[in-house]
Each structure stands twice: as structure tokens, then as C-alpha cells.
CHARMM internal coordinates of N, CA and C (Angstrom, degrees):
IC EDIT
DIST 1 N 1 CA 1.4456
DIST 1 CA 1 C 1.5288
ANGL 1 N 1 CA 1 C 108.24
DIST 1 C 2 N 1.1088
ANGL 1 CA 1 C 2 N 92.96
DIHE 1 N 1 CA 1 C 2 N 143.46
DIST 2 N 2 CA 1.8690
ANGL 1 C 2 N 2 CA 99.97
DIHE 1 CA 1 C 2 N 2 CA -169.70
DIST 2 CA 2 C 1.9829
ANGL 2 N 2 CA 2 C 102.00
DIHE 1 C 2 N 2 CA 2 C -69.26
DIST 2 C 3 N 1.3639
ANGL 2 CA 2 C 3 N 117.04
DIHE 2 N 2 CA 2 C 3 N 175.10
DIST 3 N 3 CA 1.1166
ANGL 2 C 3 N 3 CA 110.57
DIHE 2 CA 2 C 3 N 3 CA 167.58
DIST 3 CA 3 C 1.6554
ANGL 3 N 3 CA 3 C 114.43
DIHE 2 C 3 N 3 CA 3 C -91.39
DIST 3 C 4 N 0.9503
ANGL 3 CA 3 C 4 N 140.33
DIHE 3 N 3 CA 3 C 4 N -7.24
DIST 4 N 4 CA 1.4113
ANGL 3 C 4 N 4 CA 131.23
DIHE 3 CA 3 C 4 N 4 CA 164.33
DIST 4 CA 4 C 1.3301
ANGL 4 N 4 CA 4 C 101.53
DIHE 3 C 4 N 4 CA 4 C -80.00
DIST 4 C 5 N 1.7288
ANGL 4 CA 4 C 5 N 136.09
DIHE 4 N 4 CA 4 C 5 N -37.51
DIST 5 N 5 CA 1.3292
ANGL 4 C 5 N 5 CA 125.27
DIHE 4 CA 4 C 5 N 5 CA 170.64
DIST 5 CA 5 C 1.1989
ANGL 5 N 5 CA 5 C 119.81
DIHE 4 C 5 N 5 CA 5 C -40.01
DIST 5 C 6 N 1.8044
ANGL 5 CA 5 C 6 N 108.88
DIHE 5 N 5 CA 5 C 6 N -57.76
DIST 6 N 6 CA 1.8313
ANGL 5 C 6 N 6 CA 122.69
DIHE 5 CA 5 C 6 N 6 CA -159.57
DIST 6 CA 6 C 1.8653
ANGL 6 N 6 CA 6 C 90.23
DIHE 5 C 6 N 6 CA 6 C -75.93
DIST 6 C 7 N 1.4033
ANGL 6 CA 6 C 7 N 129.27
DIHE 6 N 6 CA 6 C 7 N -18.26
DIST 7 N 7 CA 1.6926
ANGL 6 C 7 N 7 CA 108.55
DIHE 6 CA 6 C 7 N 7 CA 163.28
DIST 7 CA 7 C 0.8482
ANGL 7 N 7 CA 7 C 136.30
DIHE 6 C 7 N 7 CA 7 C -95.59
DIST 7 C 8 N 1.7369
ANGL 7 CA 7 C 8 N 117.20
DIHE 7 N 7 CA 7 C 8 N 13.24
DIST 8 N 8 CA 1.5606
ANGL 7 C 8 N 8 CA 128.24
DIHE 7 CA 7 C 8 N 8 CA -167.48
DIST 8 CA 8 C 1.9727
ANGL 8 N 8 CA 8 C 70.13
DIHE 7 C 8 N 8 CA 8 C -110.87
DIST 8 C 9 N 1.1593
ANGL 8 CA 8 C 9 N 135.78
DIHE 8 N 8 CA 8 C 9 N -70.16
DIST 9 N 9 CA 0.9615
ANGL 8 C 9 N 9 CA 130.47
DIHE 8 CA 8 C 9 N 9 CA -179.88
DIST 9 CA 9 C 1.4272
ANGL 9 N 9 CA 9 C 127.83
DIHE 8 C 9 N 9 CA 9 C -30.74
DIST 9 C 10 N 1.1848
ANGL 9 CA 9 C 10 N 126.94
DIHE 9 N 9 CA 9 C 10 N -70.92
DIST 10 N 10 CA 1.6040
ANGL 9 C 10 N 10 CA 130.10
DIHE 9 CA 9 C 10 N 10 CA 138.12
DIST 10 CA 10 C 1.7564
ANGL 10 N 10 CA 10 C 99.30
DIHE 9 C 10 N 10 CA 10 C -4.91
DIST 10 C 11 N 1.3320
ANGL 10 CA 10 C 11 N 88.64
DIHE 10 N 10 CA 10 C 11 N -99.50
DIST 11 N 11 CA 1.9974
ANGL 10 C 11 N 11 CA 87.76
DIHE 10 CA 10 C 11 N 11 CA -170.92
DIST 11 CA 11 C 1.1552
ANGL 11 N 11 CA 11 C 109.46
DIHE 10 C 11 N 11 CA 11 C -22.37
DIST 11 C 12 N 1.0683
ANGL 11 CA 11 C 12 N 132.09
DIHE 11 N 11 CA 11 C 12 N -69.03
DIST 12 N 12 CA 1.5992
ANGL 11 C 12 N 12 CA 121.77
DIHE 11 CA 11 C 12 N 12 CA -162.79
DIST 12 CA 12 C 0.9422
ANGL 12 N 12 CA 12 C 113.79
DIHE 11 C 12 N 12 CA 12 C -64.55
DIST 12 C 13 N 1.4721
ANGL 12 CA 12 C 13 N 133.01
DIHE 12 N 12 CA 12 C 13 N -26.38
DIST 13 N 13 CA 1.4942
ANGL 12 C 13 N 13 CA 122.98
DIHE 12 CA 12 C 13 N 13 CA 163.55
DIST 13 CA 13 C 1.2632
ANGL 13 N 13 CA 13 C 132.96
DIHE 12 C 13 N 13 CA 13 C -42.04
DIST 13 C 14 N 1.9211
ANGL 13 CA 13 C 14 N 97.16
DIHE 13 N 13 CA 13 C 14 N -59.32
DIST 14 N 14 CA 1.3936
ANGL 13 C 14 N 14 CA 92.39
DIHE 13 CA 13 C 14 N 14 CA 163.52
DIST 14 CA 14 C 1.5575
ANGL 14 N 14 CA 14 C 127.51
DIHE 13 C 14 N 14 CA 14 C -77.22
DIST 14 C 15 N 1.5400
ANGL 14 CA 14 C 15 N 123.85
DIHE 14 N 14 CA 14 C 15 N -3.86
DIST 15 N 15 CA 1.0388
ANGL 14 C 15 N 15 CA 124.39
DIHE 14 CA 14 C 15 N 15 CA 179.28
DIST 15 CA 15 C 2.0046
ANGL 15 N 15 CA 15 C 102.76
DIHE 14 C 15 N 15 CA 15 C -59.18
DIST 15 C 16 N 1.7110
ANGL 15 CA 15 C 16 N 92.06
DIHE 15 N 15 CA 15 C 16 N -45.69
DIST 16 N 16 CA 1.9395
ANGL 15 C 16 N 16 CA 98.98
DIHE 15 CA 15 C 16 N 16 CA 178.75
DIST 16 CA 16 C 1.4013
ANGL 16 N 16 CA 16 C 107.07
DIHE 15 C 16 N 16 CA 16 C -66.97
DIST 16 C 17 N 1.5345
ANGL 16 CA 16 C 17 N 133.27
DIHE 16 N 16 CA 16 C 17 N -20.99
DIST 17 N 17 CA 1.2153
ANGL 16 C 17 N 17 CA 130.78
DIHE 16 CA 16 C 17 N 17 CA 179.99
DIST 17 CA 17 C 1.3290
ANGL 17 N 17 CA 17 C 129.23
DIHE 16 C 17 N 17 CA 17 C -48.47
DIST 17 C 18 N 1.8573
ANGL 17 CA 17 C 18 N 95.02
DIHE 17 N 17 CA 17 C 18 N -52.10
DIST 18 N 18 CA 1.3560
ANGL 17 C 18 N 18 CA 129.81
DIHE 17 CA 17 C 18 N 18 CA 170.98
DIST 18 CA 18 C 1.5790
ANGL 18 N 18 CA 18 C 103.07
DIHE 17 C 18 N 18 CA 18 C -53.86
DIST 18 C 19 N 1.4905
ANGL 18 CA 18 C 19 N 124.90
DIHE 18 N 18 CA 18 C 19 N -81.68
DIST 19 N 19 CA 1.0116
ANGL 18 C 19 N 19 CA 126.15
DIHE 18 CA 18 C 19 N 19 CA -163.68
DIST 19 CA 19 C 1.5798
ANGL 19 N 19 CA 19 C 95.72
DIHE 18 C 19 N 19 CA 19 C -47.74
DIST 19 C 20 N 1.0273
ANGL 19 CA 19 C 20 N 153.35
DIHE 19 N 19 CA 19 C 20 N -90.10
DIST 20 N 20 CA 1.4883
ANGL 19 C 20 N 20 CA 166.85
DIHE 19 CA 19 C 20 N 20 CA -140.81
DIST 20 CA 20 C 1.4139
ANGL 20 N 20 CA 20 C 78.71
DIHE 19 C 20 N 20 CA 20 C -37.23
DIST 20 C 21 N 1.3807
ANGL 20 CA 20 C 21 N 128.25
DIHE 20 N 20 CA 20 C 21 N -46.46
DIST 21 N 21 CA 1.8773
ANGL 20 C 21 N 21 CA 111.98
DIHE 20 CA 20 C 21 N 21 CA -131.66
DIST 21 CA 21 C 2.1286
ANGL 21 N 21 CA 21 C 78.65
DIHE 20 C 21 N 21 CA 21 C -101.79
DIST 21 C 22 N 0.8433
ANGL 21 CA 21 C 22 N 131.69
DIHE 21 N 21 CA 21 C 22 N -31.98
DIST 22 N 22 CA 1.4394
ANGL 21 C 22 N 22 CA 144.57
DIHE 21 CA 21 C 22 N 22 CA 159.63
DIST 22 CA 22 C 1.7410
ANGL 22 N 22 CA 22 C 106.62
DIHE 21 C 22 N 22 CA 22 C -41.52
DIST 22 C 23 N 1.2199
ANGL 22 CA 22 C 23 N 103.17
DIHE 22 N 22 CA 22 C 23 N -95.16
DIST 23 N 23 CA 1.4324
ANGL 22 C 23 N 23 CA 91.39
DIHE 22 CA 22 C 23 N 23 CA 154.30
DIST 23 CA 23 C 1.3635
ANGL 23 N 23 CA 23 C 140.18
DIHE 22 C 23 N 23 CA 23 C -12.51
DIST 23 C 24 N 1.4713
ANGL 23 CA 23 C 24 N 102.48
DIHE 23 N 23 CA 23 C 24 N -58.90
DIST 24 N 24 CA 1.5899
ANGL 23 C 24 N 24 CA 100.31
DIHE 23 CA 23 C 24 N 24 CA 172.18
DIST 24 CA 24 C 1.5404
ANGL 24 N 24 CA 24 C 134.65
DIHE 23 C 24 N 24 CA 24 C -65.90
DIST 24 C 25 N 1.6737
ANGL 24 CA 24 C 25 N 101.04
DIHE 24 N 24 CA 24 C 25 N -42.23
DIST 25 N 25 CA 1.1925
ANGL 24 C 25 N 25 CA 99.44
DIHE 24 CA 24 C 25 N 25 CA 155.11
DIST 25 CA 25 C 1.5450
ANGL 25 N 25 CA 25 C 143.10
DIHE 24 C 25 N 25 CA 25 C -70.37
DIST 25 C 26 N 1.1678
ANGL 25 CA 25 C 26 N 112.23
DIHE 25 N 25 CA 25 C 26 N 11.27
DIST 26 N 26 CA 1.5498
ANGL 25 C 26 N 26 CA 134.96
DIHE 25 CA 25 C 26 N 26 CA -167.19
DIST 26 CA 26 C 1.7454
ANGL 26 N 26 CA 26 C 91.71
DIHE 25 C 26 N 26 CA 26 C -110.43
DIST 26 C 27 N 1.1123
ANGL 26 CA 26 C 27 N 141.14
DIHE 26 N 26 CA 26 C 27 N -9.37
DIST 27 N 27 CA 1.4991
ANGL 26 C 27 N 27 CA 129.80
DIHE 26 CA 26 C 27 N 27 CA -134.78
DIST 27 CA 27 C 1.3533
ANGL 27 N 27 CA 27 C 83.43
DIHE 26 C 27 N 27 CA 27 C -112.27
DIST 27 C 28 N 0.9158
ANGL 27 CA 27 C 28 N 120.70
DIHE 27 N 27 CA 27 C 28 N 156.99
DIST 28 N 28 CA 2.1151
ANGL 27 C 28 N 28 CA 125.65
DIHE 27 CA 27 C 28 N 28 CA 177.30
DIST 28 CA 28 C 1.7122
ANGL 28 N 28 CA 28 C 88.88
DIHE 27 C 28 N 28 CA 28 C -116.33
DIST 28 C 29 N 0.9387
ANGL 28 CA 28 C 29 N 146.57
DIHE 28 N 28 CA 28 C 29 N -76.27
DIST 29 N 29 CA 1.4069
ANGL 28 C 29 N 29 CA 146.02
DIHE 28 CA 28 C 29 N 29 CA 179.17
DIST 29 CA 29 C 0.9379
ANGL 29 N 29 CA 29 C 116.71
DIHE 28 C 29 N 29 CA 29 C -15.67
DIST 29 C 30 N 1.5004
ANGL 29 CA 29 C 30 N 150.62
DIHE 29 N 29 CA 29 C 30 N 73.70
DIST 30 N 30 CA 1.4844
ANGL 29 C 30 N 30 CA 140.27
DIHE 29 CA 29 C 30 N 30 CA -173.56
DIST 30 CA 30 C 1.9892
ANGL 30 N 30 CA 30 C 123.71
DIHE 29 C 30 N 30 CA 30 C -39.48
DIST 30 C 31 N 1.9077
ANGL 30 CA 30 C 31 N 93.72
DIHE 30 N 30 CA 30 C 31 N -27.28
DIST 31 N 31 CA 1.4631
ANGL 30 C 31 N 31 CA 97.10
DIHE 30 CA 30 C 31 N 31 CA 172.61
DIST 31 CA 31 C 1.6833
ANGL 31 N 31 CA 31 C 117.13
DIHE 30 C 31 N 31 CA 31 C -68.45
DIST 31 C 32 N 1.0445
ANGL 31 CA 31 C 32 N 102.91
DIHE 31 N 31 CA 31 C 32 N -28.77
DIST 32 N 32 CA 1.7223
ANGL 31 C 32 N 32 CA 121.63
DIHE 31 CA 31 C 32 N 32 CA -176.37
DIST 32 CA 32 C 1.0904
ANGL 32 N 32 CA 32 C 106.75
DIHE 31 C 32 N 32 CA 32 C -92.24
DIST 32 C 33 N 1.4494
ANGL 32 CA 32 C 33 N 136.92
DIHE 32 N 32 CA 32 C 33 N -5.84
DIST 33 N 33 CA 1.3493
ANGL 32 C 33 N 33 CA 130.51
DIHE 32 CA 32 C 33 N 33 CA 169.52
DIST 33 CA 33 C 1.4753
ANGL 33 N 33 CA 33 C 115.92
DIHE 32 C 33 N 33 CA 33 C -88.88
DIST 33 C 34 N 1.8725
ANGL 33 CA 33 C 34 N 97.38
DIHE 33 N 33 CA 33 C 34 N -28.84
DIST 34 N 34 CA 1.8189
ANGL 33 C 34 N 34 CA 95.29
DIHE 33 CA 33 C 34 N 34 CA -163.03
DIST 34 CA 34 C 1.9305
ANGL 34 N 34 CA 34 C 89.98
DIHE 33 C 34 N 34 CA 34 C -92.08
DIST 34 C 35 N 1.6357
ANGL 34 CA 34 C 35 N 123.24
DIHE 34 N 34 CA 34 C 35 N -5.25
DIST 35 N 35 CA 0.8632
ANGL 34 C 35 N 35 CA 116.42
DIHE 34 CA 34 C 35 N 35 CA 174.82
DIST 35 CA 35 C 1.4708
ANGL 35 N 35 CA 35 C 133.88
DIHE 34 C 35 N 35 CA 35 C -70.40
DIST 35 C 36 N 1.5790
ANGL 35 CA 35 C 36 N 88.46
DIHE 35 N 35 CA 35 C 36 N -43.03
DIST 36 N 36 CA 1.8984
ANGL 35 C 36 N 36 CA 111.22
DIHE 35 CA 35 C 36 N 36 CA 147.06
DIST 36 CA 36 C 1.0797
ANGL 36 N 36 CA 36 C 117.17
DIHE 35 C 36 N 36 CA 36 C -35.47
DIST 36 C 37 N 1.3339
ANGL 36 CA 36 C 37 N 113.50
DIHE 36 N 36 CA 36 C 37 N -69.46
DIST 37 N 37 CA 1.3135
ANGL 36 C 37 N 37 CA 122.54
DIHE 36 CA 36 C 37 N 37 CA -152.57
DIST 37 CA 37 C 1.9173
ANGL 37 N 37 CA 37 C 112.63
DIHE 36 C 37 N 37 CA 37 C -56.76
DIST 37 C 38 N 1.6211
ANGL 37 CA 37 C 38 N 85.30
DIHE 37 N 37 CA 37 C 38 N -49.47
DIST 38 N 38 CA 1.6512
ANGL 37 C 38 N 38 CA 101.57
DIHE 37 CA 37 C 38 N 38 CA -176.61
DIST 38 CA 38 C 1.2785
ANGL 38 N 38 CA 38 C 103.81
DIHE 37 C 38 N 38 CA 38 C -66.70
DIST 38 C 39 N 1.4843
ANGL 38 CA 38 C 39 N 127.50
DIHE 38 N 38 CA 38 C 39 N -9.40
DIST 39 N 39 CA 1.8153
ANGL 38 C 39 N 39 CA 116.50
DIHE 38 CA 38 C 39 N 39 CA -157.44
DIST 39 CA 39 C 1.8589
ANGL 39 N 39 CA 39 C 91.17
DIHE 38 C 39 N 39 CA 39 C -88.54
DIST 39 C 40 N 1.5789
ANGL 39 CA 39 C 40 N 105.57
DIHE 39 N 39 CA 39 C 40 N -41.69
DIST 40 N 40 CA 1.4425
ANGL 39 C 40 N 40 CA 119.67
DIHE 39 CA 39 C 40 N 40 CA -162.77
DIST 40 CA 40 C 1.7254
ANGL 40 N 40 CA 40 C 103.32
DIHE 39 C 40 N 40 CA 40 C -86.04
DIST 40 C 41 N 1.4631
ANGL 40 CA 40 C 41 N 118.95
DIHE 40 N 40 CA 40 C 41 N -9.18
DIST 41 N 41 CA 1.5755
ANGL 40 C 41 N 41 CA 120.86
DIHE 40 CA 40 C 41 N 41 CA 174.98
DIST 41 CA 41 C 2.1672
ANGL 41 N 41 CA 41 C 86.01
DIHE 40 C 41 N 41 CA 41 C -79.24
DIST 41 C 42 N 1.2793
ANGL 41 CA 41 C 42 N 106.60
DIHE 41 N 41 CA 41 C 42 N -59.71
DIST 42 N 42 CA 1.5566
ANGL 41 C 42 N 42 CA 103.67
DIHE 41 CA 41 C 42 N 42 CA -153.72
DIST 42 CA 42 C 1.5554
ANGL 42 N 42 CA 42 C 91.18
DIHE 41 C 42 N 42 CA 42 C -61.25
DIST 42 C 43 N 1.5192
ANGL 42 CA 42 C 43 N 125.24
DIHE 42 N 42 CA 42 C 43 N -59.44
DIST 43 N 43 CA 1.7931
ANGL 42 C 43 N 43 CA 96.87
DIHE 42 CA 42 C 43 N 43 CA 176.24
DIST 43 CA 43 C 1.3180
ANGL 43 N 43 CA 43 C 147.60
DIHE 42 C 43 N 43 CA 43 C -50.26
DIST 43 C 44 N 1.4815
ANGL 43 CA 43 C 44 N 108.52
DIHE 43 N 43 CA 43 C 44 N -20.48
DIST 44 N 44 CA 1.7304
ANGL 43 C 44 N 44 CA 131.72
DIHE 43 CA 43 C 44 N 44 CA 168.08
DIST 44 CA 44 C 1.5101
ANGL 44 N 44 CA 44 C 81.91
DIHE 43 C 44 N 44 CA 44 C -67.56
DIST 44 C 45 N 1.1756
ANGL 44 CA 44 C 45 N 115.48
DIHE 44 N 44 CA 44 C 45 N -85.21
DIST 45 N 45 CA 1.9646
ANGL 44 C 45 N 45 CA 101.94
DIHE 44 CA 44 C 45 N 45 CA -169.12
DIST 45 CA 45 C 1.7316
ANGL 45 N 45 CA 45 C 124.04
DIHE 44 C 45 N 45 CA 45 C -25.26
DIST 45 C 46 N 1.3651
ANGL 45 CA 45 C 46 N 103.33
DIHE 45 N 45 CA 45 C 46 N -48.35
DIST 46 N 46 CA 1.7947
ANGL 45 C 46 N 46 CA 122.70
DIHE 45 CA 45 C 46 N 46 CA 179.83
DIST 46 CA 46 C 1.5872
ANGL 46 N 46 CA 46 C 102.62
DIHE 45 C 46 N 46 CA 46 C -45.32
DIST 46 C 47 N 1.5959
ANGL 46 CA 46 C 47 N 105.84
DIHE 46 N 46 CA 46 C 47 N -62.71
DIST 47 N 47 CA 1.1058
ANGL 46 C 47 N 47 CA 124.70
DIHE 46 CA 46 C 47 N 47 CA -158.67
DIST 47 CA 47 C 1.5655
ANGL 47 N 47 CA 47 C 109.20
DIHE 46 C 47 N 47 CA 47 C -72.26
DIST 47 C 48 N 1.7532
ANGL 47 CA 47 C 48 N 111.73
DIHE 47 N 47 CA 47 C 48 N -38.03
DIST 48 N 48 CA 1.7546
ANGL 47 C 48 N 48 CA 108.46
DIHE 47 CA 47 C 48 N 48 CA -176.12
DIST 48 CA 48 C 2.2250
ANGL 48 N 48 CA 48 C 94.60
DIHE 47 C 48 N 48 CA 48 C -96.22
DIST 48 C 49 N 1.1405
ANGL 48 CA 48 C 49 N 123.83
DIHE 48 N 48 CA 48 C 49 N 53.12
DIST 49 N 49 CA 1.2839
ANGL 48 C 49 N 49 CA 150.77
DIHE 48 CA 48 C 49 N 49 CA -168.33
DIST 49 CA 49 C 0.9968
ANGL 49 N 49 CA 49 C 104.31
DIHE 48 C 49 N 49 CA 49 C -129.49
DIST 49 C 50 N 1.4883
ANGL 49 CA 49 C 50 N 122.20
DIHE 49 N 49 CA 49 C 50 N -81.31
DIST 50 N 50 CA 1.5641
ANGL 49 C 50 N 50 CA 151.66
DIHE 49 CA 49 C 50 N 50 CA -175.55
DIST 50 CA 50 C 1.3683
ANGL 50 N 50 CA 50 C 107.93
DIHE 49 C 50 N 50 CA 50 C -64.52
DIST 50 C 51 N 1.5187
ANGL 50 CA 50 C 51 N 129.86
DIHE 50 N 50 CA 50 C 51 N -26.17
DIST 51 N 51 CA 1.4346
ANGL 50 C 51 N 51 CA 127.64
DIHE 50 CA 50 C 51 N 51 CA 167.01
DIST 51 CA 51 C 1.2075
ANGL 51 N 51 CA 51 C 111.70
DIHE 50 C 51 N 51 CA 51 C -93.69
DIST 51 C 52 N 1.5614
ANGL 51 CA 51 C 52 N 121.23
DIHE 51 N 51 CA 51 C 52 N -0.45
DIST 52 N 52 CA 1.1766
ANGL 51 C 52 N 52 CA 105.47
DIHE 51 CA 51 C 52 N 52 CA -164.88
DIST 52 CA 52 C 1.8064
ANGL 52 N 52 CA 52 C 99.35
DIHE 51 C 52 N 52 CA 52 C -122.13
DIST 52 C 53 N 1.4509
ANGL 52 CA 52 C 53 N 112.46
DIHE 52 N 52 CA 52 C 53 N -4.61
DIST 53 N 53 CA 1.7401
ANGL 52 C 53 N 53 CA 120.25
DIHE 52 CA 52 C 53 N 53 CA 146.77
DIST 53 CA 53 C 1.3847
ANGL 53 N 53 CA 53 C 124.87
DIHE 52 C 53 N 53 CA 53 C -81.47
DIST 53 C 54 N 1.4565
ANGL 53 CA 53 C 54 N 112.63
DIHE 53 N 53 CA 53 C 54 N 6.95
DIST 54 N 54 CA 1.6560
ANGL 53 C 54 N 54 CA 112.01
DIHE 53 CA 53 C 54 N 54 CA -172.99
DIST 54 CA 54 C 1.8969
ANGL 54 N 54 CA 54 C 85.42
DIHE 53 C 54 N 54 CA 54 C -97.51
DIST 54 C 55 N 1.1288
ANGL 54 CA 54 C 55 N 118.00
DIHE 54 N 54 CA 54 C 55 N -43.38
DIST 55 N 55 CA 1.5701
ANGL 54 C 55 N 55 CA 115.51
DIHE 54 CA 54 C 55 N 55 CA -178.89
DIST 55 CA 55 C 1.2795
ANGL 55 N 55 CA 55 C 108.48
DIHE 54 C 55 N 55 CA 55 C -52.02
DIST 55 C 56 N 1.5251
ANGL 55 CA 55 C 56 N 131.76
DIHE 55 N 55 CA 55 C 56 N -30.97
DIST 56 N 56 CA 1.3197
ANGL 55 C 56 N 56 CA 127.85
DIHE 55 CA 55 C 56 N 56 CA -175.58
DIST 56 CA 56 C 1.1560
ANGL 56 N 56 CA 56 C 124.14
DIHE 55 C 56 N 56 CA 56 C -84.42
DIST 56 C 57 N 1.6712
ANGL 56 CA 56 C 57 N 108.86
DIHE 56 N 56 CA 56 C 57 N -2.16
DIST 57 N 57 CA 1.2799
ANGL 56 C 57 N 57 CA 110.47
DIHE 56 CA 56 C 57 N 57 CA -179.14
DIST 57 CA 57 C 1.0976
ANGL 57 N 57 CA 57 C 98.62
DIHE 56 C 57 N 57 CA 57 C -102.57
DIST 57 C 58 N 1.6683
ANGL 57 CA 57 C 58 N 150.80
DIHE 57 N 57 CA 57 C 58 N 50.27
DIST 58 N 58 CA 1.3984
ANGL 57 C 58 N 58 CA 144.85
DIHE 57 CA 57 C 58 N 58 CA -172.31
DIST 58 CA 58 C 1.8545
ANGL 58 N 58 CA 58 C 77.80
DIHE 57 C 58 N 58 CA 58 C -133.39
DIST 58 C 59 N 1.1178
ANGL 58 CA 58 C 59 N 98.48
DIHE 58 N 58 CA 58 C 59 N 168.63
DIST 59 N 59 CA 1.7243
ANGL 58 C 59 N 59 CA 131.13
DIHE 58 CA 58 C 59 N 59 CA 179.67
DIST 59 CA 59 C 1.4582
ANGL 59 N 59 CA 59 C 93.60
DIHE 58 C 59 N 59 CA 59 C -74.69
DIST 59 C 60 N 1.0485
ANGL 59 CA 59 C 60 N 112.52
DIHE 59 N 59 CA 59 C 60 N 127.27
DIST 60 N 60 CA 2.0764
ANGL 59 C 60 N 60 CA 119.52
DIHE 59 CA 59 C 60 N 60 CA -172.89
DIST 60 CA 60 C 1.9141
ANGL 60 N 60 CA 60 C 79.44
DIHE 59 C 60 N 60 CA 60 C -96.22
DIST 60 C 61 N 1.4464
ANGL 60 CA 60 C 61 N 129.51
DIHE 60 N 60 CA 60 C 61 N -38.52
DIST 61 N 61 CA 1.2879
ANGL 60 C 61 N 61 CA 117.36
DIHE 60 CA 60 C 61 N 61 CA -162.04
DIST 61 CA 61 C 1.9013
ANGL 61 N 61 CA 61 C 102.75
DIHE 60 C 61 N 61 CA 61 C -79.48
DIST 61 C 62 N 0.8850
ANGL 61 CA 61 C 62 N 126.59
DIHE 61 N 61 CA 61 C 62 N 8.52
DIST 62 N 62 CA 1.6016
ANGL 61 C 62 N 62 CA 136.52
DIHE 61 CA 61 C 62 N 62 CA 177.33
DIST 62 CA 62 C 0.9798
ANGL 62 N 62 CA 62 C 127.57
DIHE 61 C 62 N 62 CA 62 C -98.58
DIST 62 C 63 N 1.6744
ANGL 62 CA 62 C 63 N 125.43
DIHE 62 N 62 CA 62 C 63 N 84.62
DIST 63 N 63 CA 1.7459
ANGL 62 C 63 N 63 CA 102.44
DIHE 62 CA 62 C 63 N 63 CA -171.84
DIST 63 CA 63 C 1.7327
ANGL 63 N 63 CA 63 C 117.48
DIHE 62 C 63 N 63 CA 63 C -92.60
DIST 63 C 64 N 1.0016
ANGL 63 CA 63 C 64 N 115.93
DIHE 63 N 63 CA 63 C 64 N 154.51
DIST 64 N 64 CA 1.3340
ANGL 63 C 64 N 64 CA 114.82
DIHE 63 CA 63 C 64 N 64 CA 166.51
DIST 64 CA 64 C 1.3036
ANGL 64 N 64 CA 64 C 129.55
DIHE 63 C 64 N 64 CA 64 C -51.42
DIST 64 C 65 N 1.3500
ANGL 64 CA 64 C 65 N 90.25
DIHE 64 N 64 CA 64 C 65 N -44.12
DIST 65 N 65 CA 1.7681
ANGL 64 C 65 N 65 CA 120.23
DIHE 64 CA 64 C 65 N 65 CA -165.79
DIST 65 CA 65 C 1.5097
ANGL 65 N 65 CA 65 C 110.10
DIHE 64 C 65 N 65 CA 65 C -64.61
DIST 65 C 66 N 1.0670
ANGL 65 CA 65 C 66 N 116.02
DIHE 65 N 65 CA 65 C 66 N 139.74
DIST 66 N 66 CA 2.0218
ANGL 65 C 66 N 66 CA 104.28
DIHE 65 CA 65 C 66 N 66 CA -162.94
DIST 66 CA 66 C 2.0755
ANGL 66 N 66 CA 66 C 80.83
DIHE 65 C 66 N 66 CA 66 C -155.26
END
COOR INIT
IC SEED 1 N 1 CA 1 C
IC BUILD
């Protein structure tokens, strides 16, 4: 996946993050709230996962820092 793909991708994750956690607090049902809640915790996890294997694919012997 290209890198403008994997950050349009990203965004919308958290764009669904938001809504989920919105949702949840909007929900009167306490079962439907903690269902929210948990749906938009496990995609924040997916999503800070997936940003956090794109760093491993860079050269560990390369620093930026100069």
C-alpha cells in the first residue's frame, strides 16, 4: 500500500474511532454503550498496531538525527 493510501487509511480509522466513542456516549443502554465503547477501544488498538509496524519497516541502521 502506497503511503498516501496507509494515511487516508489511518484517518478513517480514527475518523470511525471518533464516531464509535460519540456514539457511545450518546447511547442510553449501558449494554450498547460498553459495546461501543469496546468496538472503538479494539479499532484504536488495530489502528495504533498498523502505525506502529510501518516504523519497523524503515532501516533501524539509518538515523535521521544528523
Amino acid at each position: 500500500m502506497s503511503v498516501a493510501g496507509e494515511a487516508g487509511r489511518a484517518q478513517q480509522m480514527r475518523a470511525r474511532v471518533q464516531d464509535l466513542e460519540q456514539a457511545a456516549e450518546r447511547a442510553t443502554d449501558p449494554q450498547e454503550r460498553q459495546r461501543l465503547k469496546d468496538k472503538a477501544r479494539h479499532l484504536k488498538e488495530q489502528s495504533e498496531h498498523a502505525g506502529g509496524t510501518r516504523t519497523t519497516d524503515t532501516d533501524p541502521t539509518v538515523s535521521s538525527h544528523r
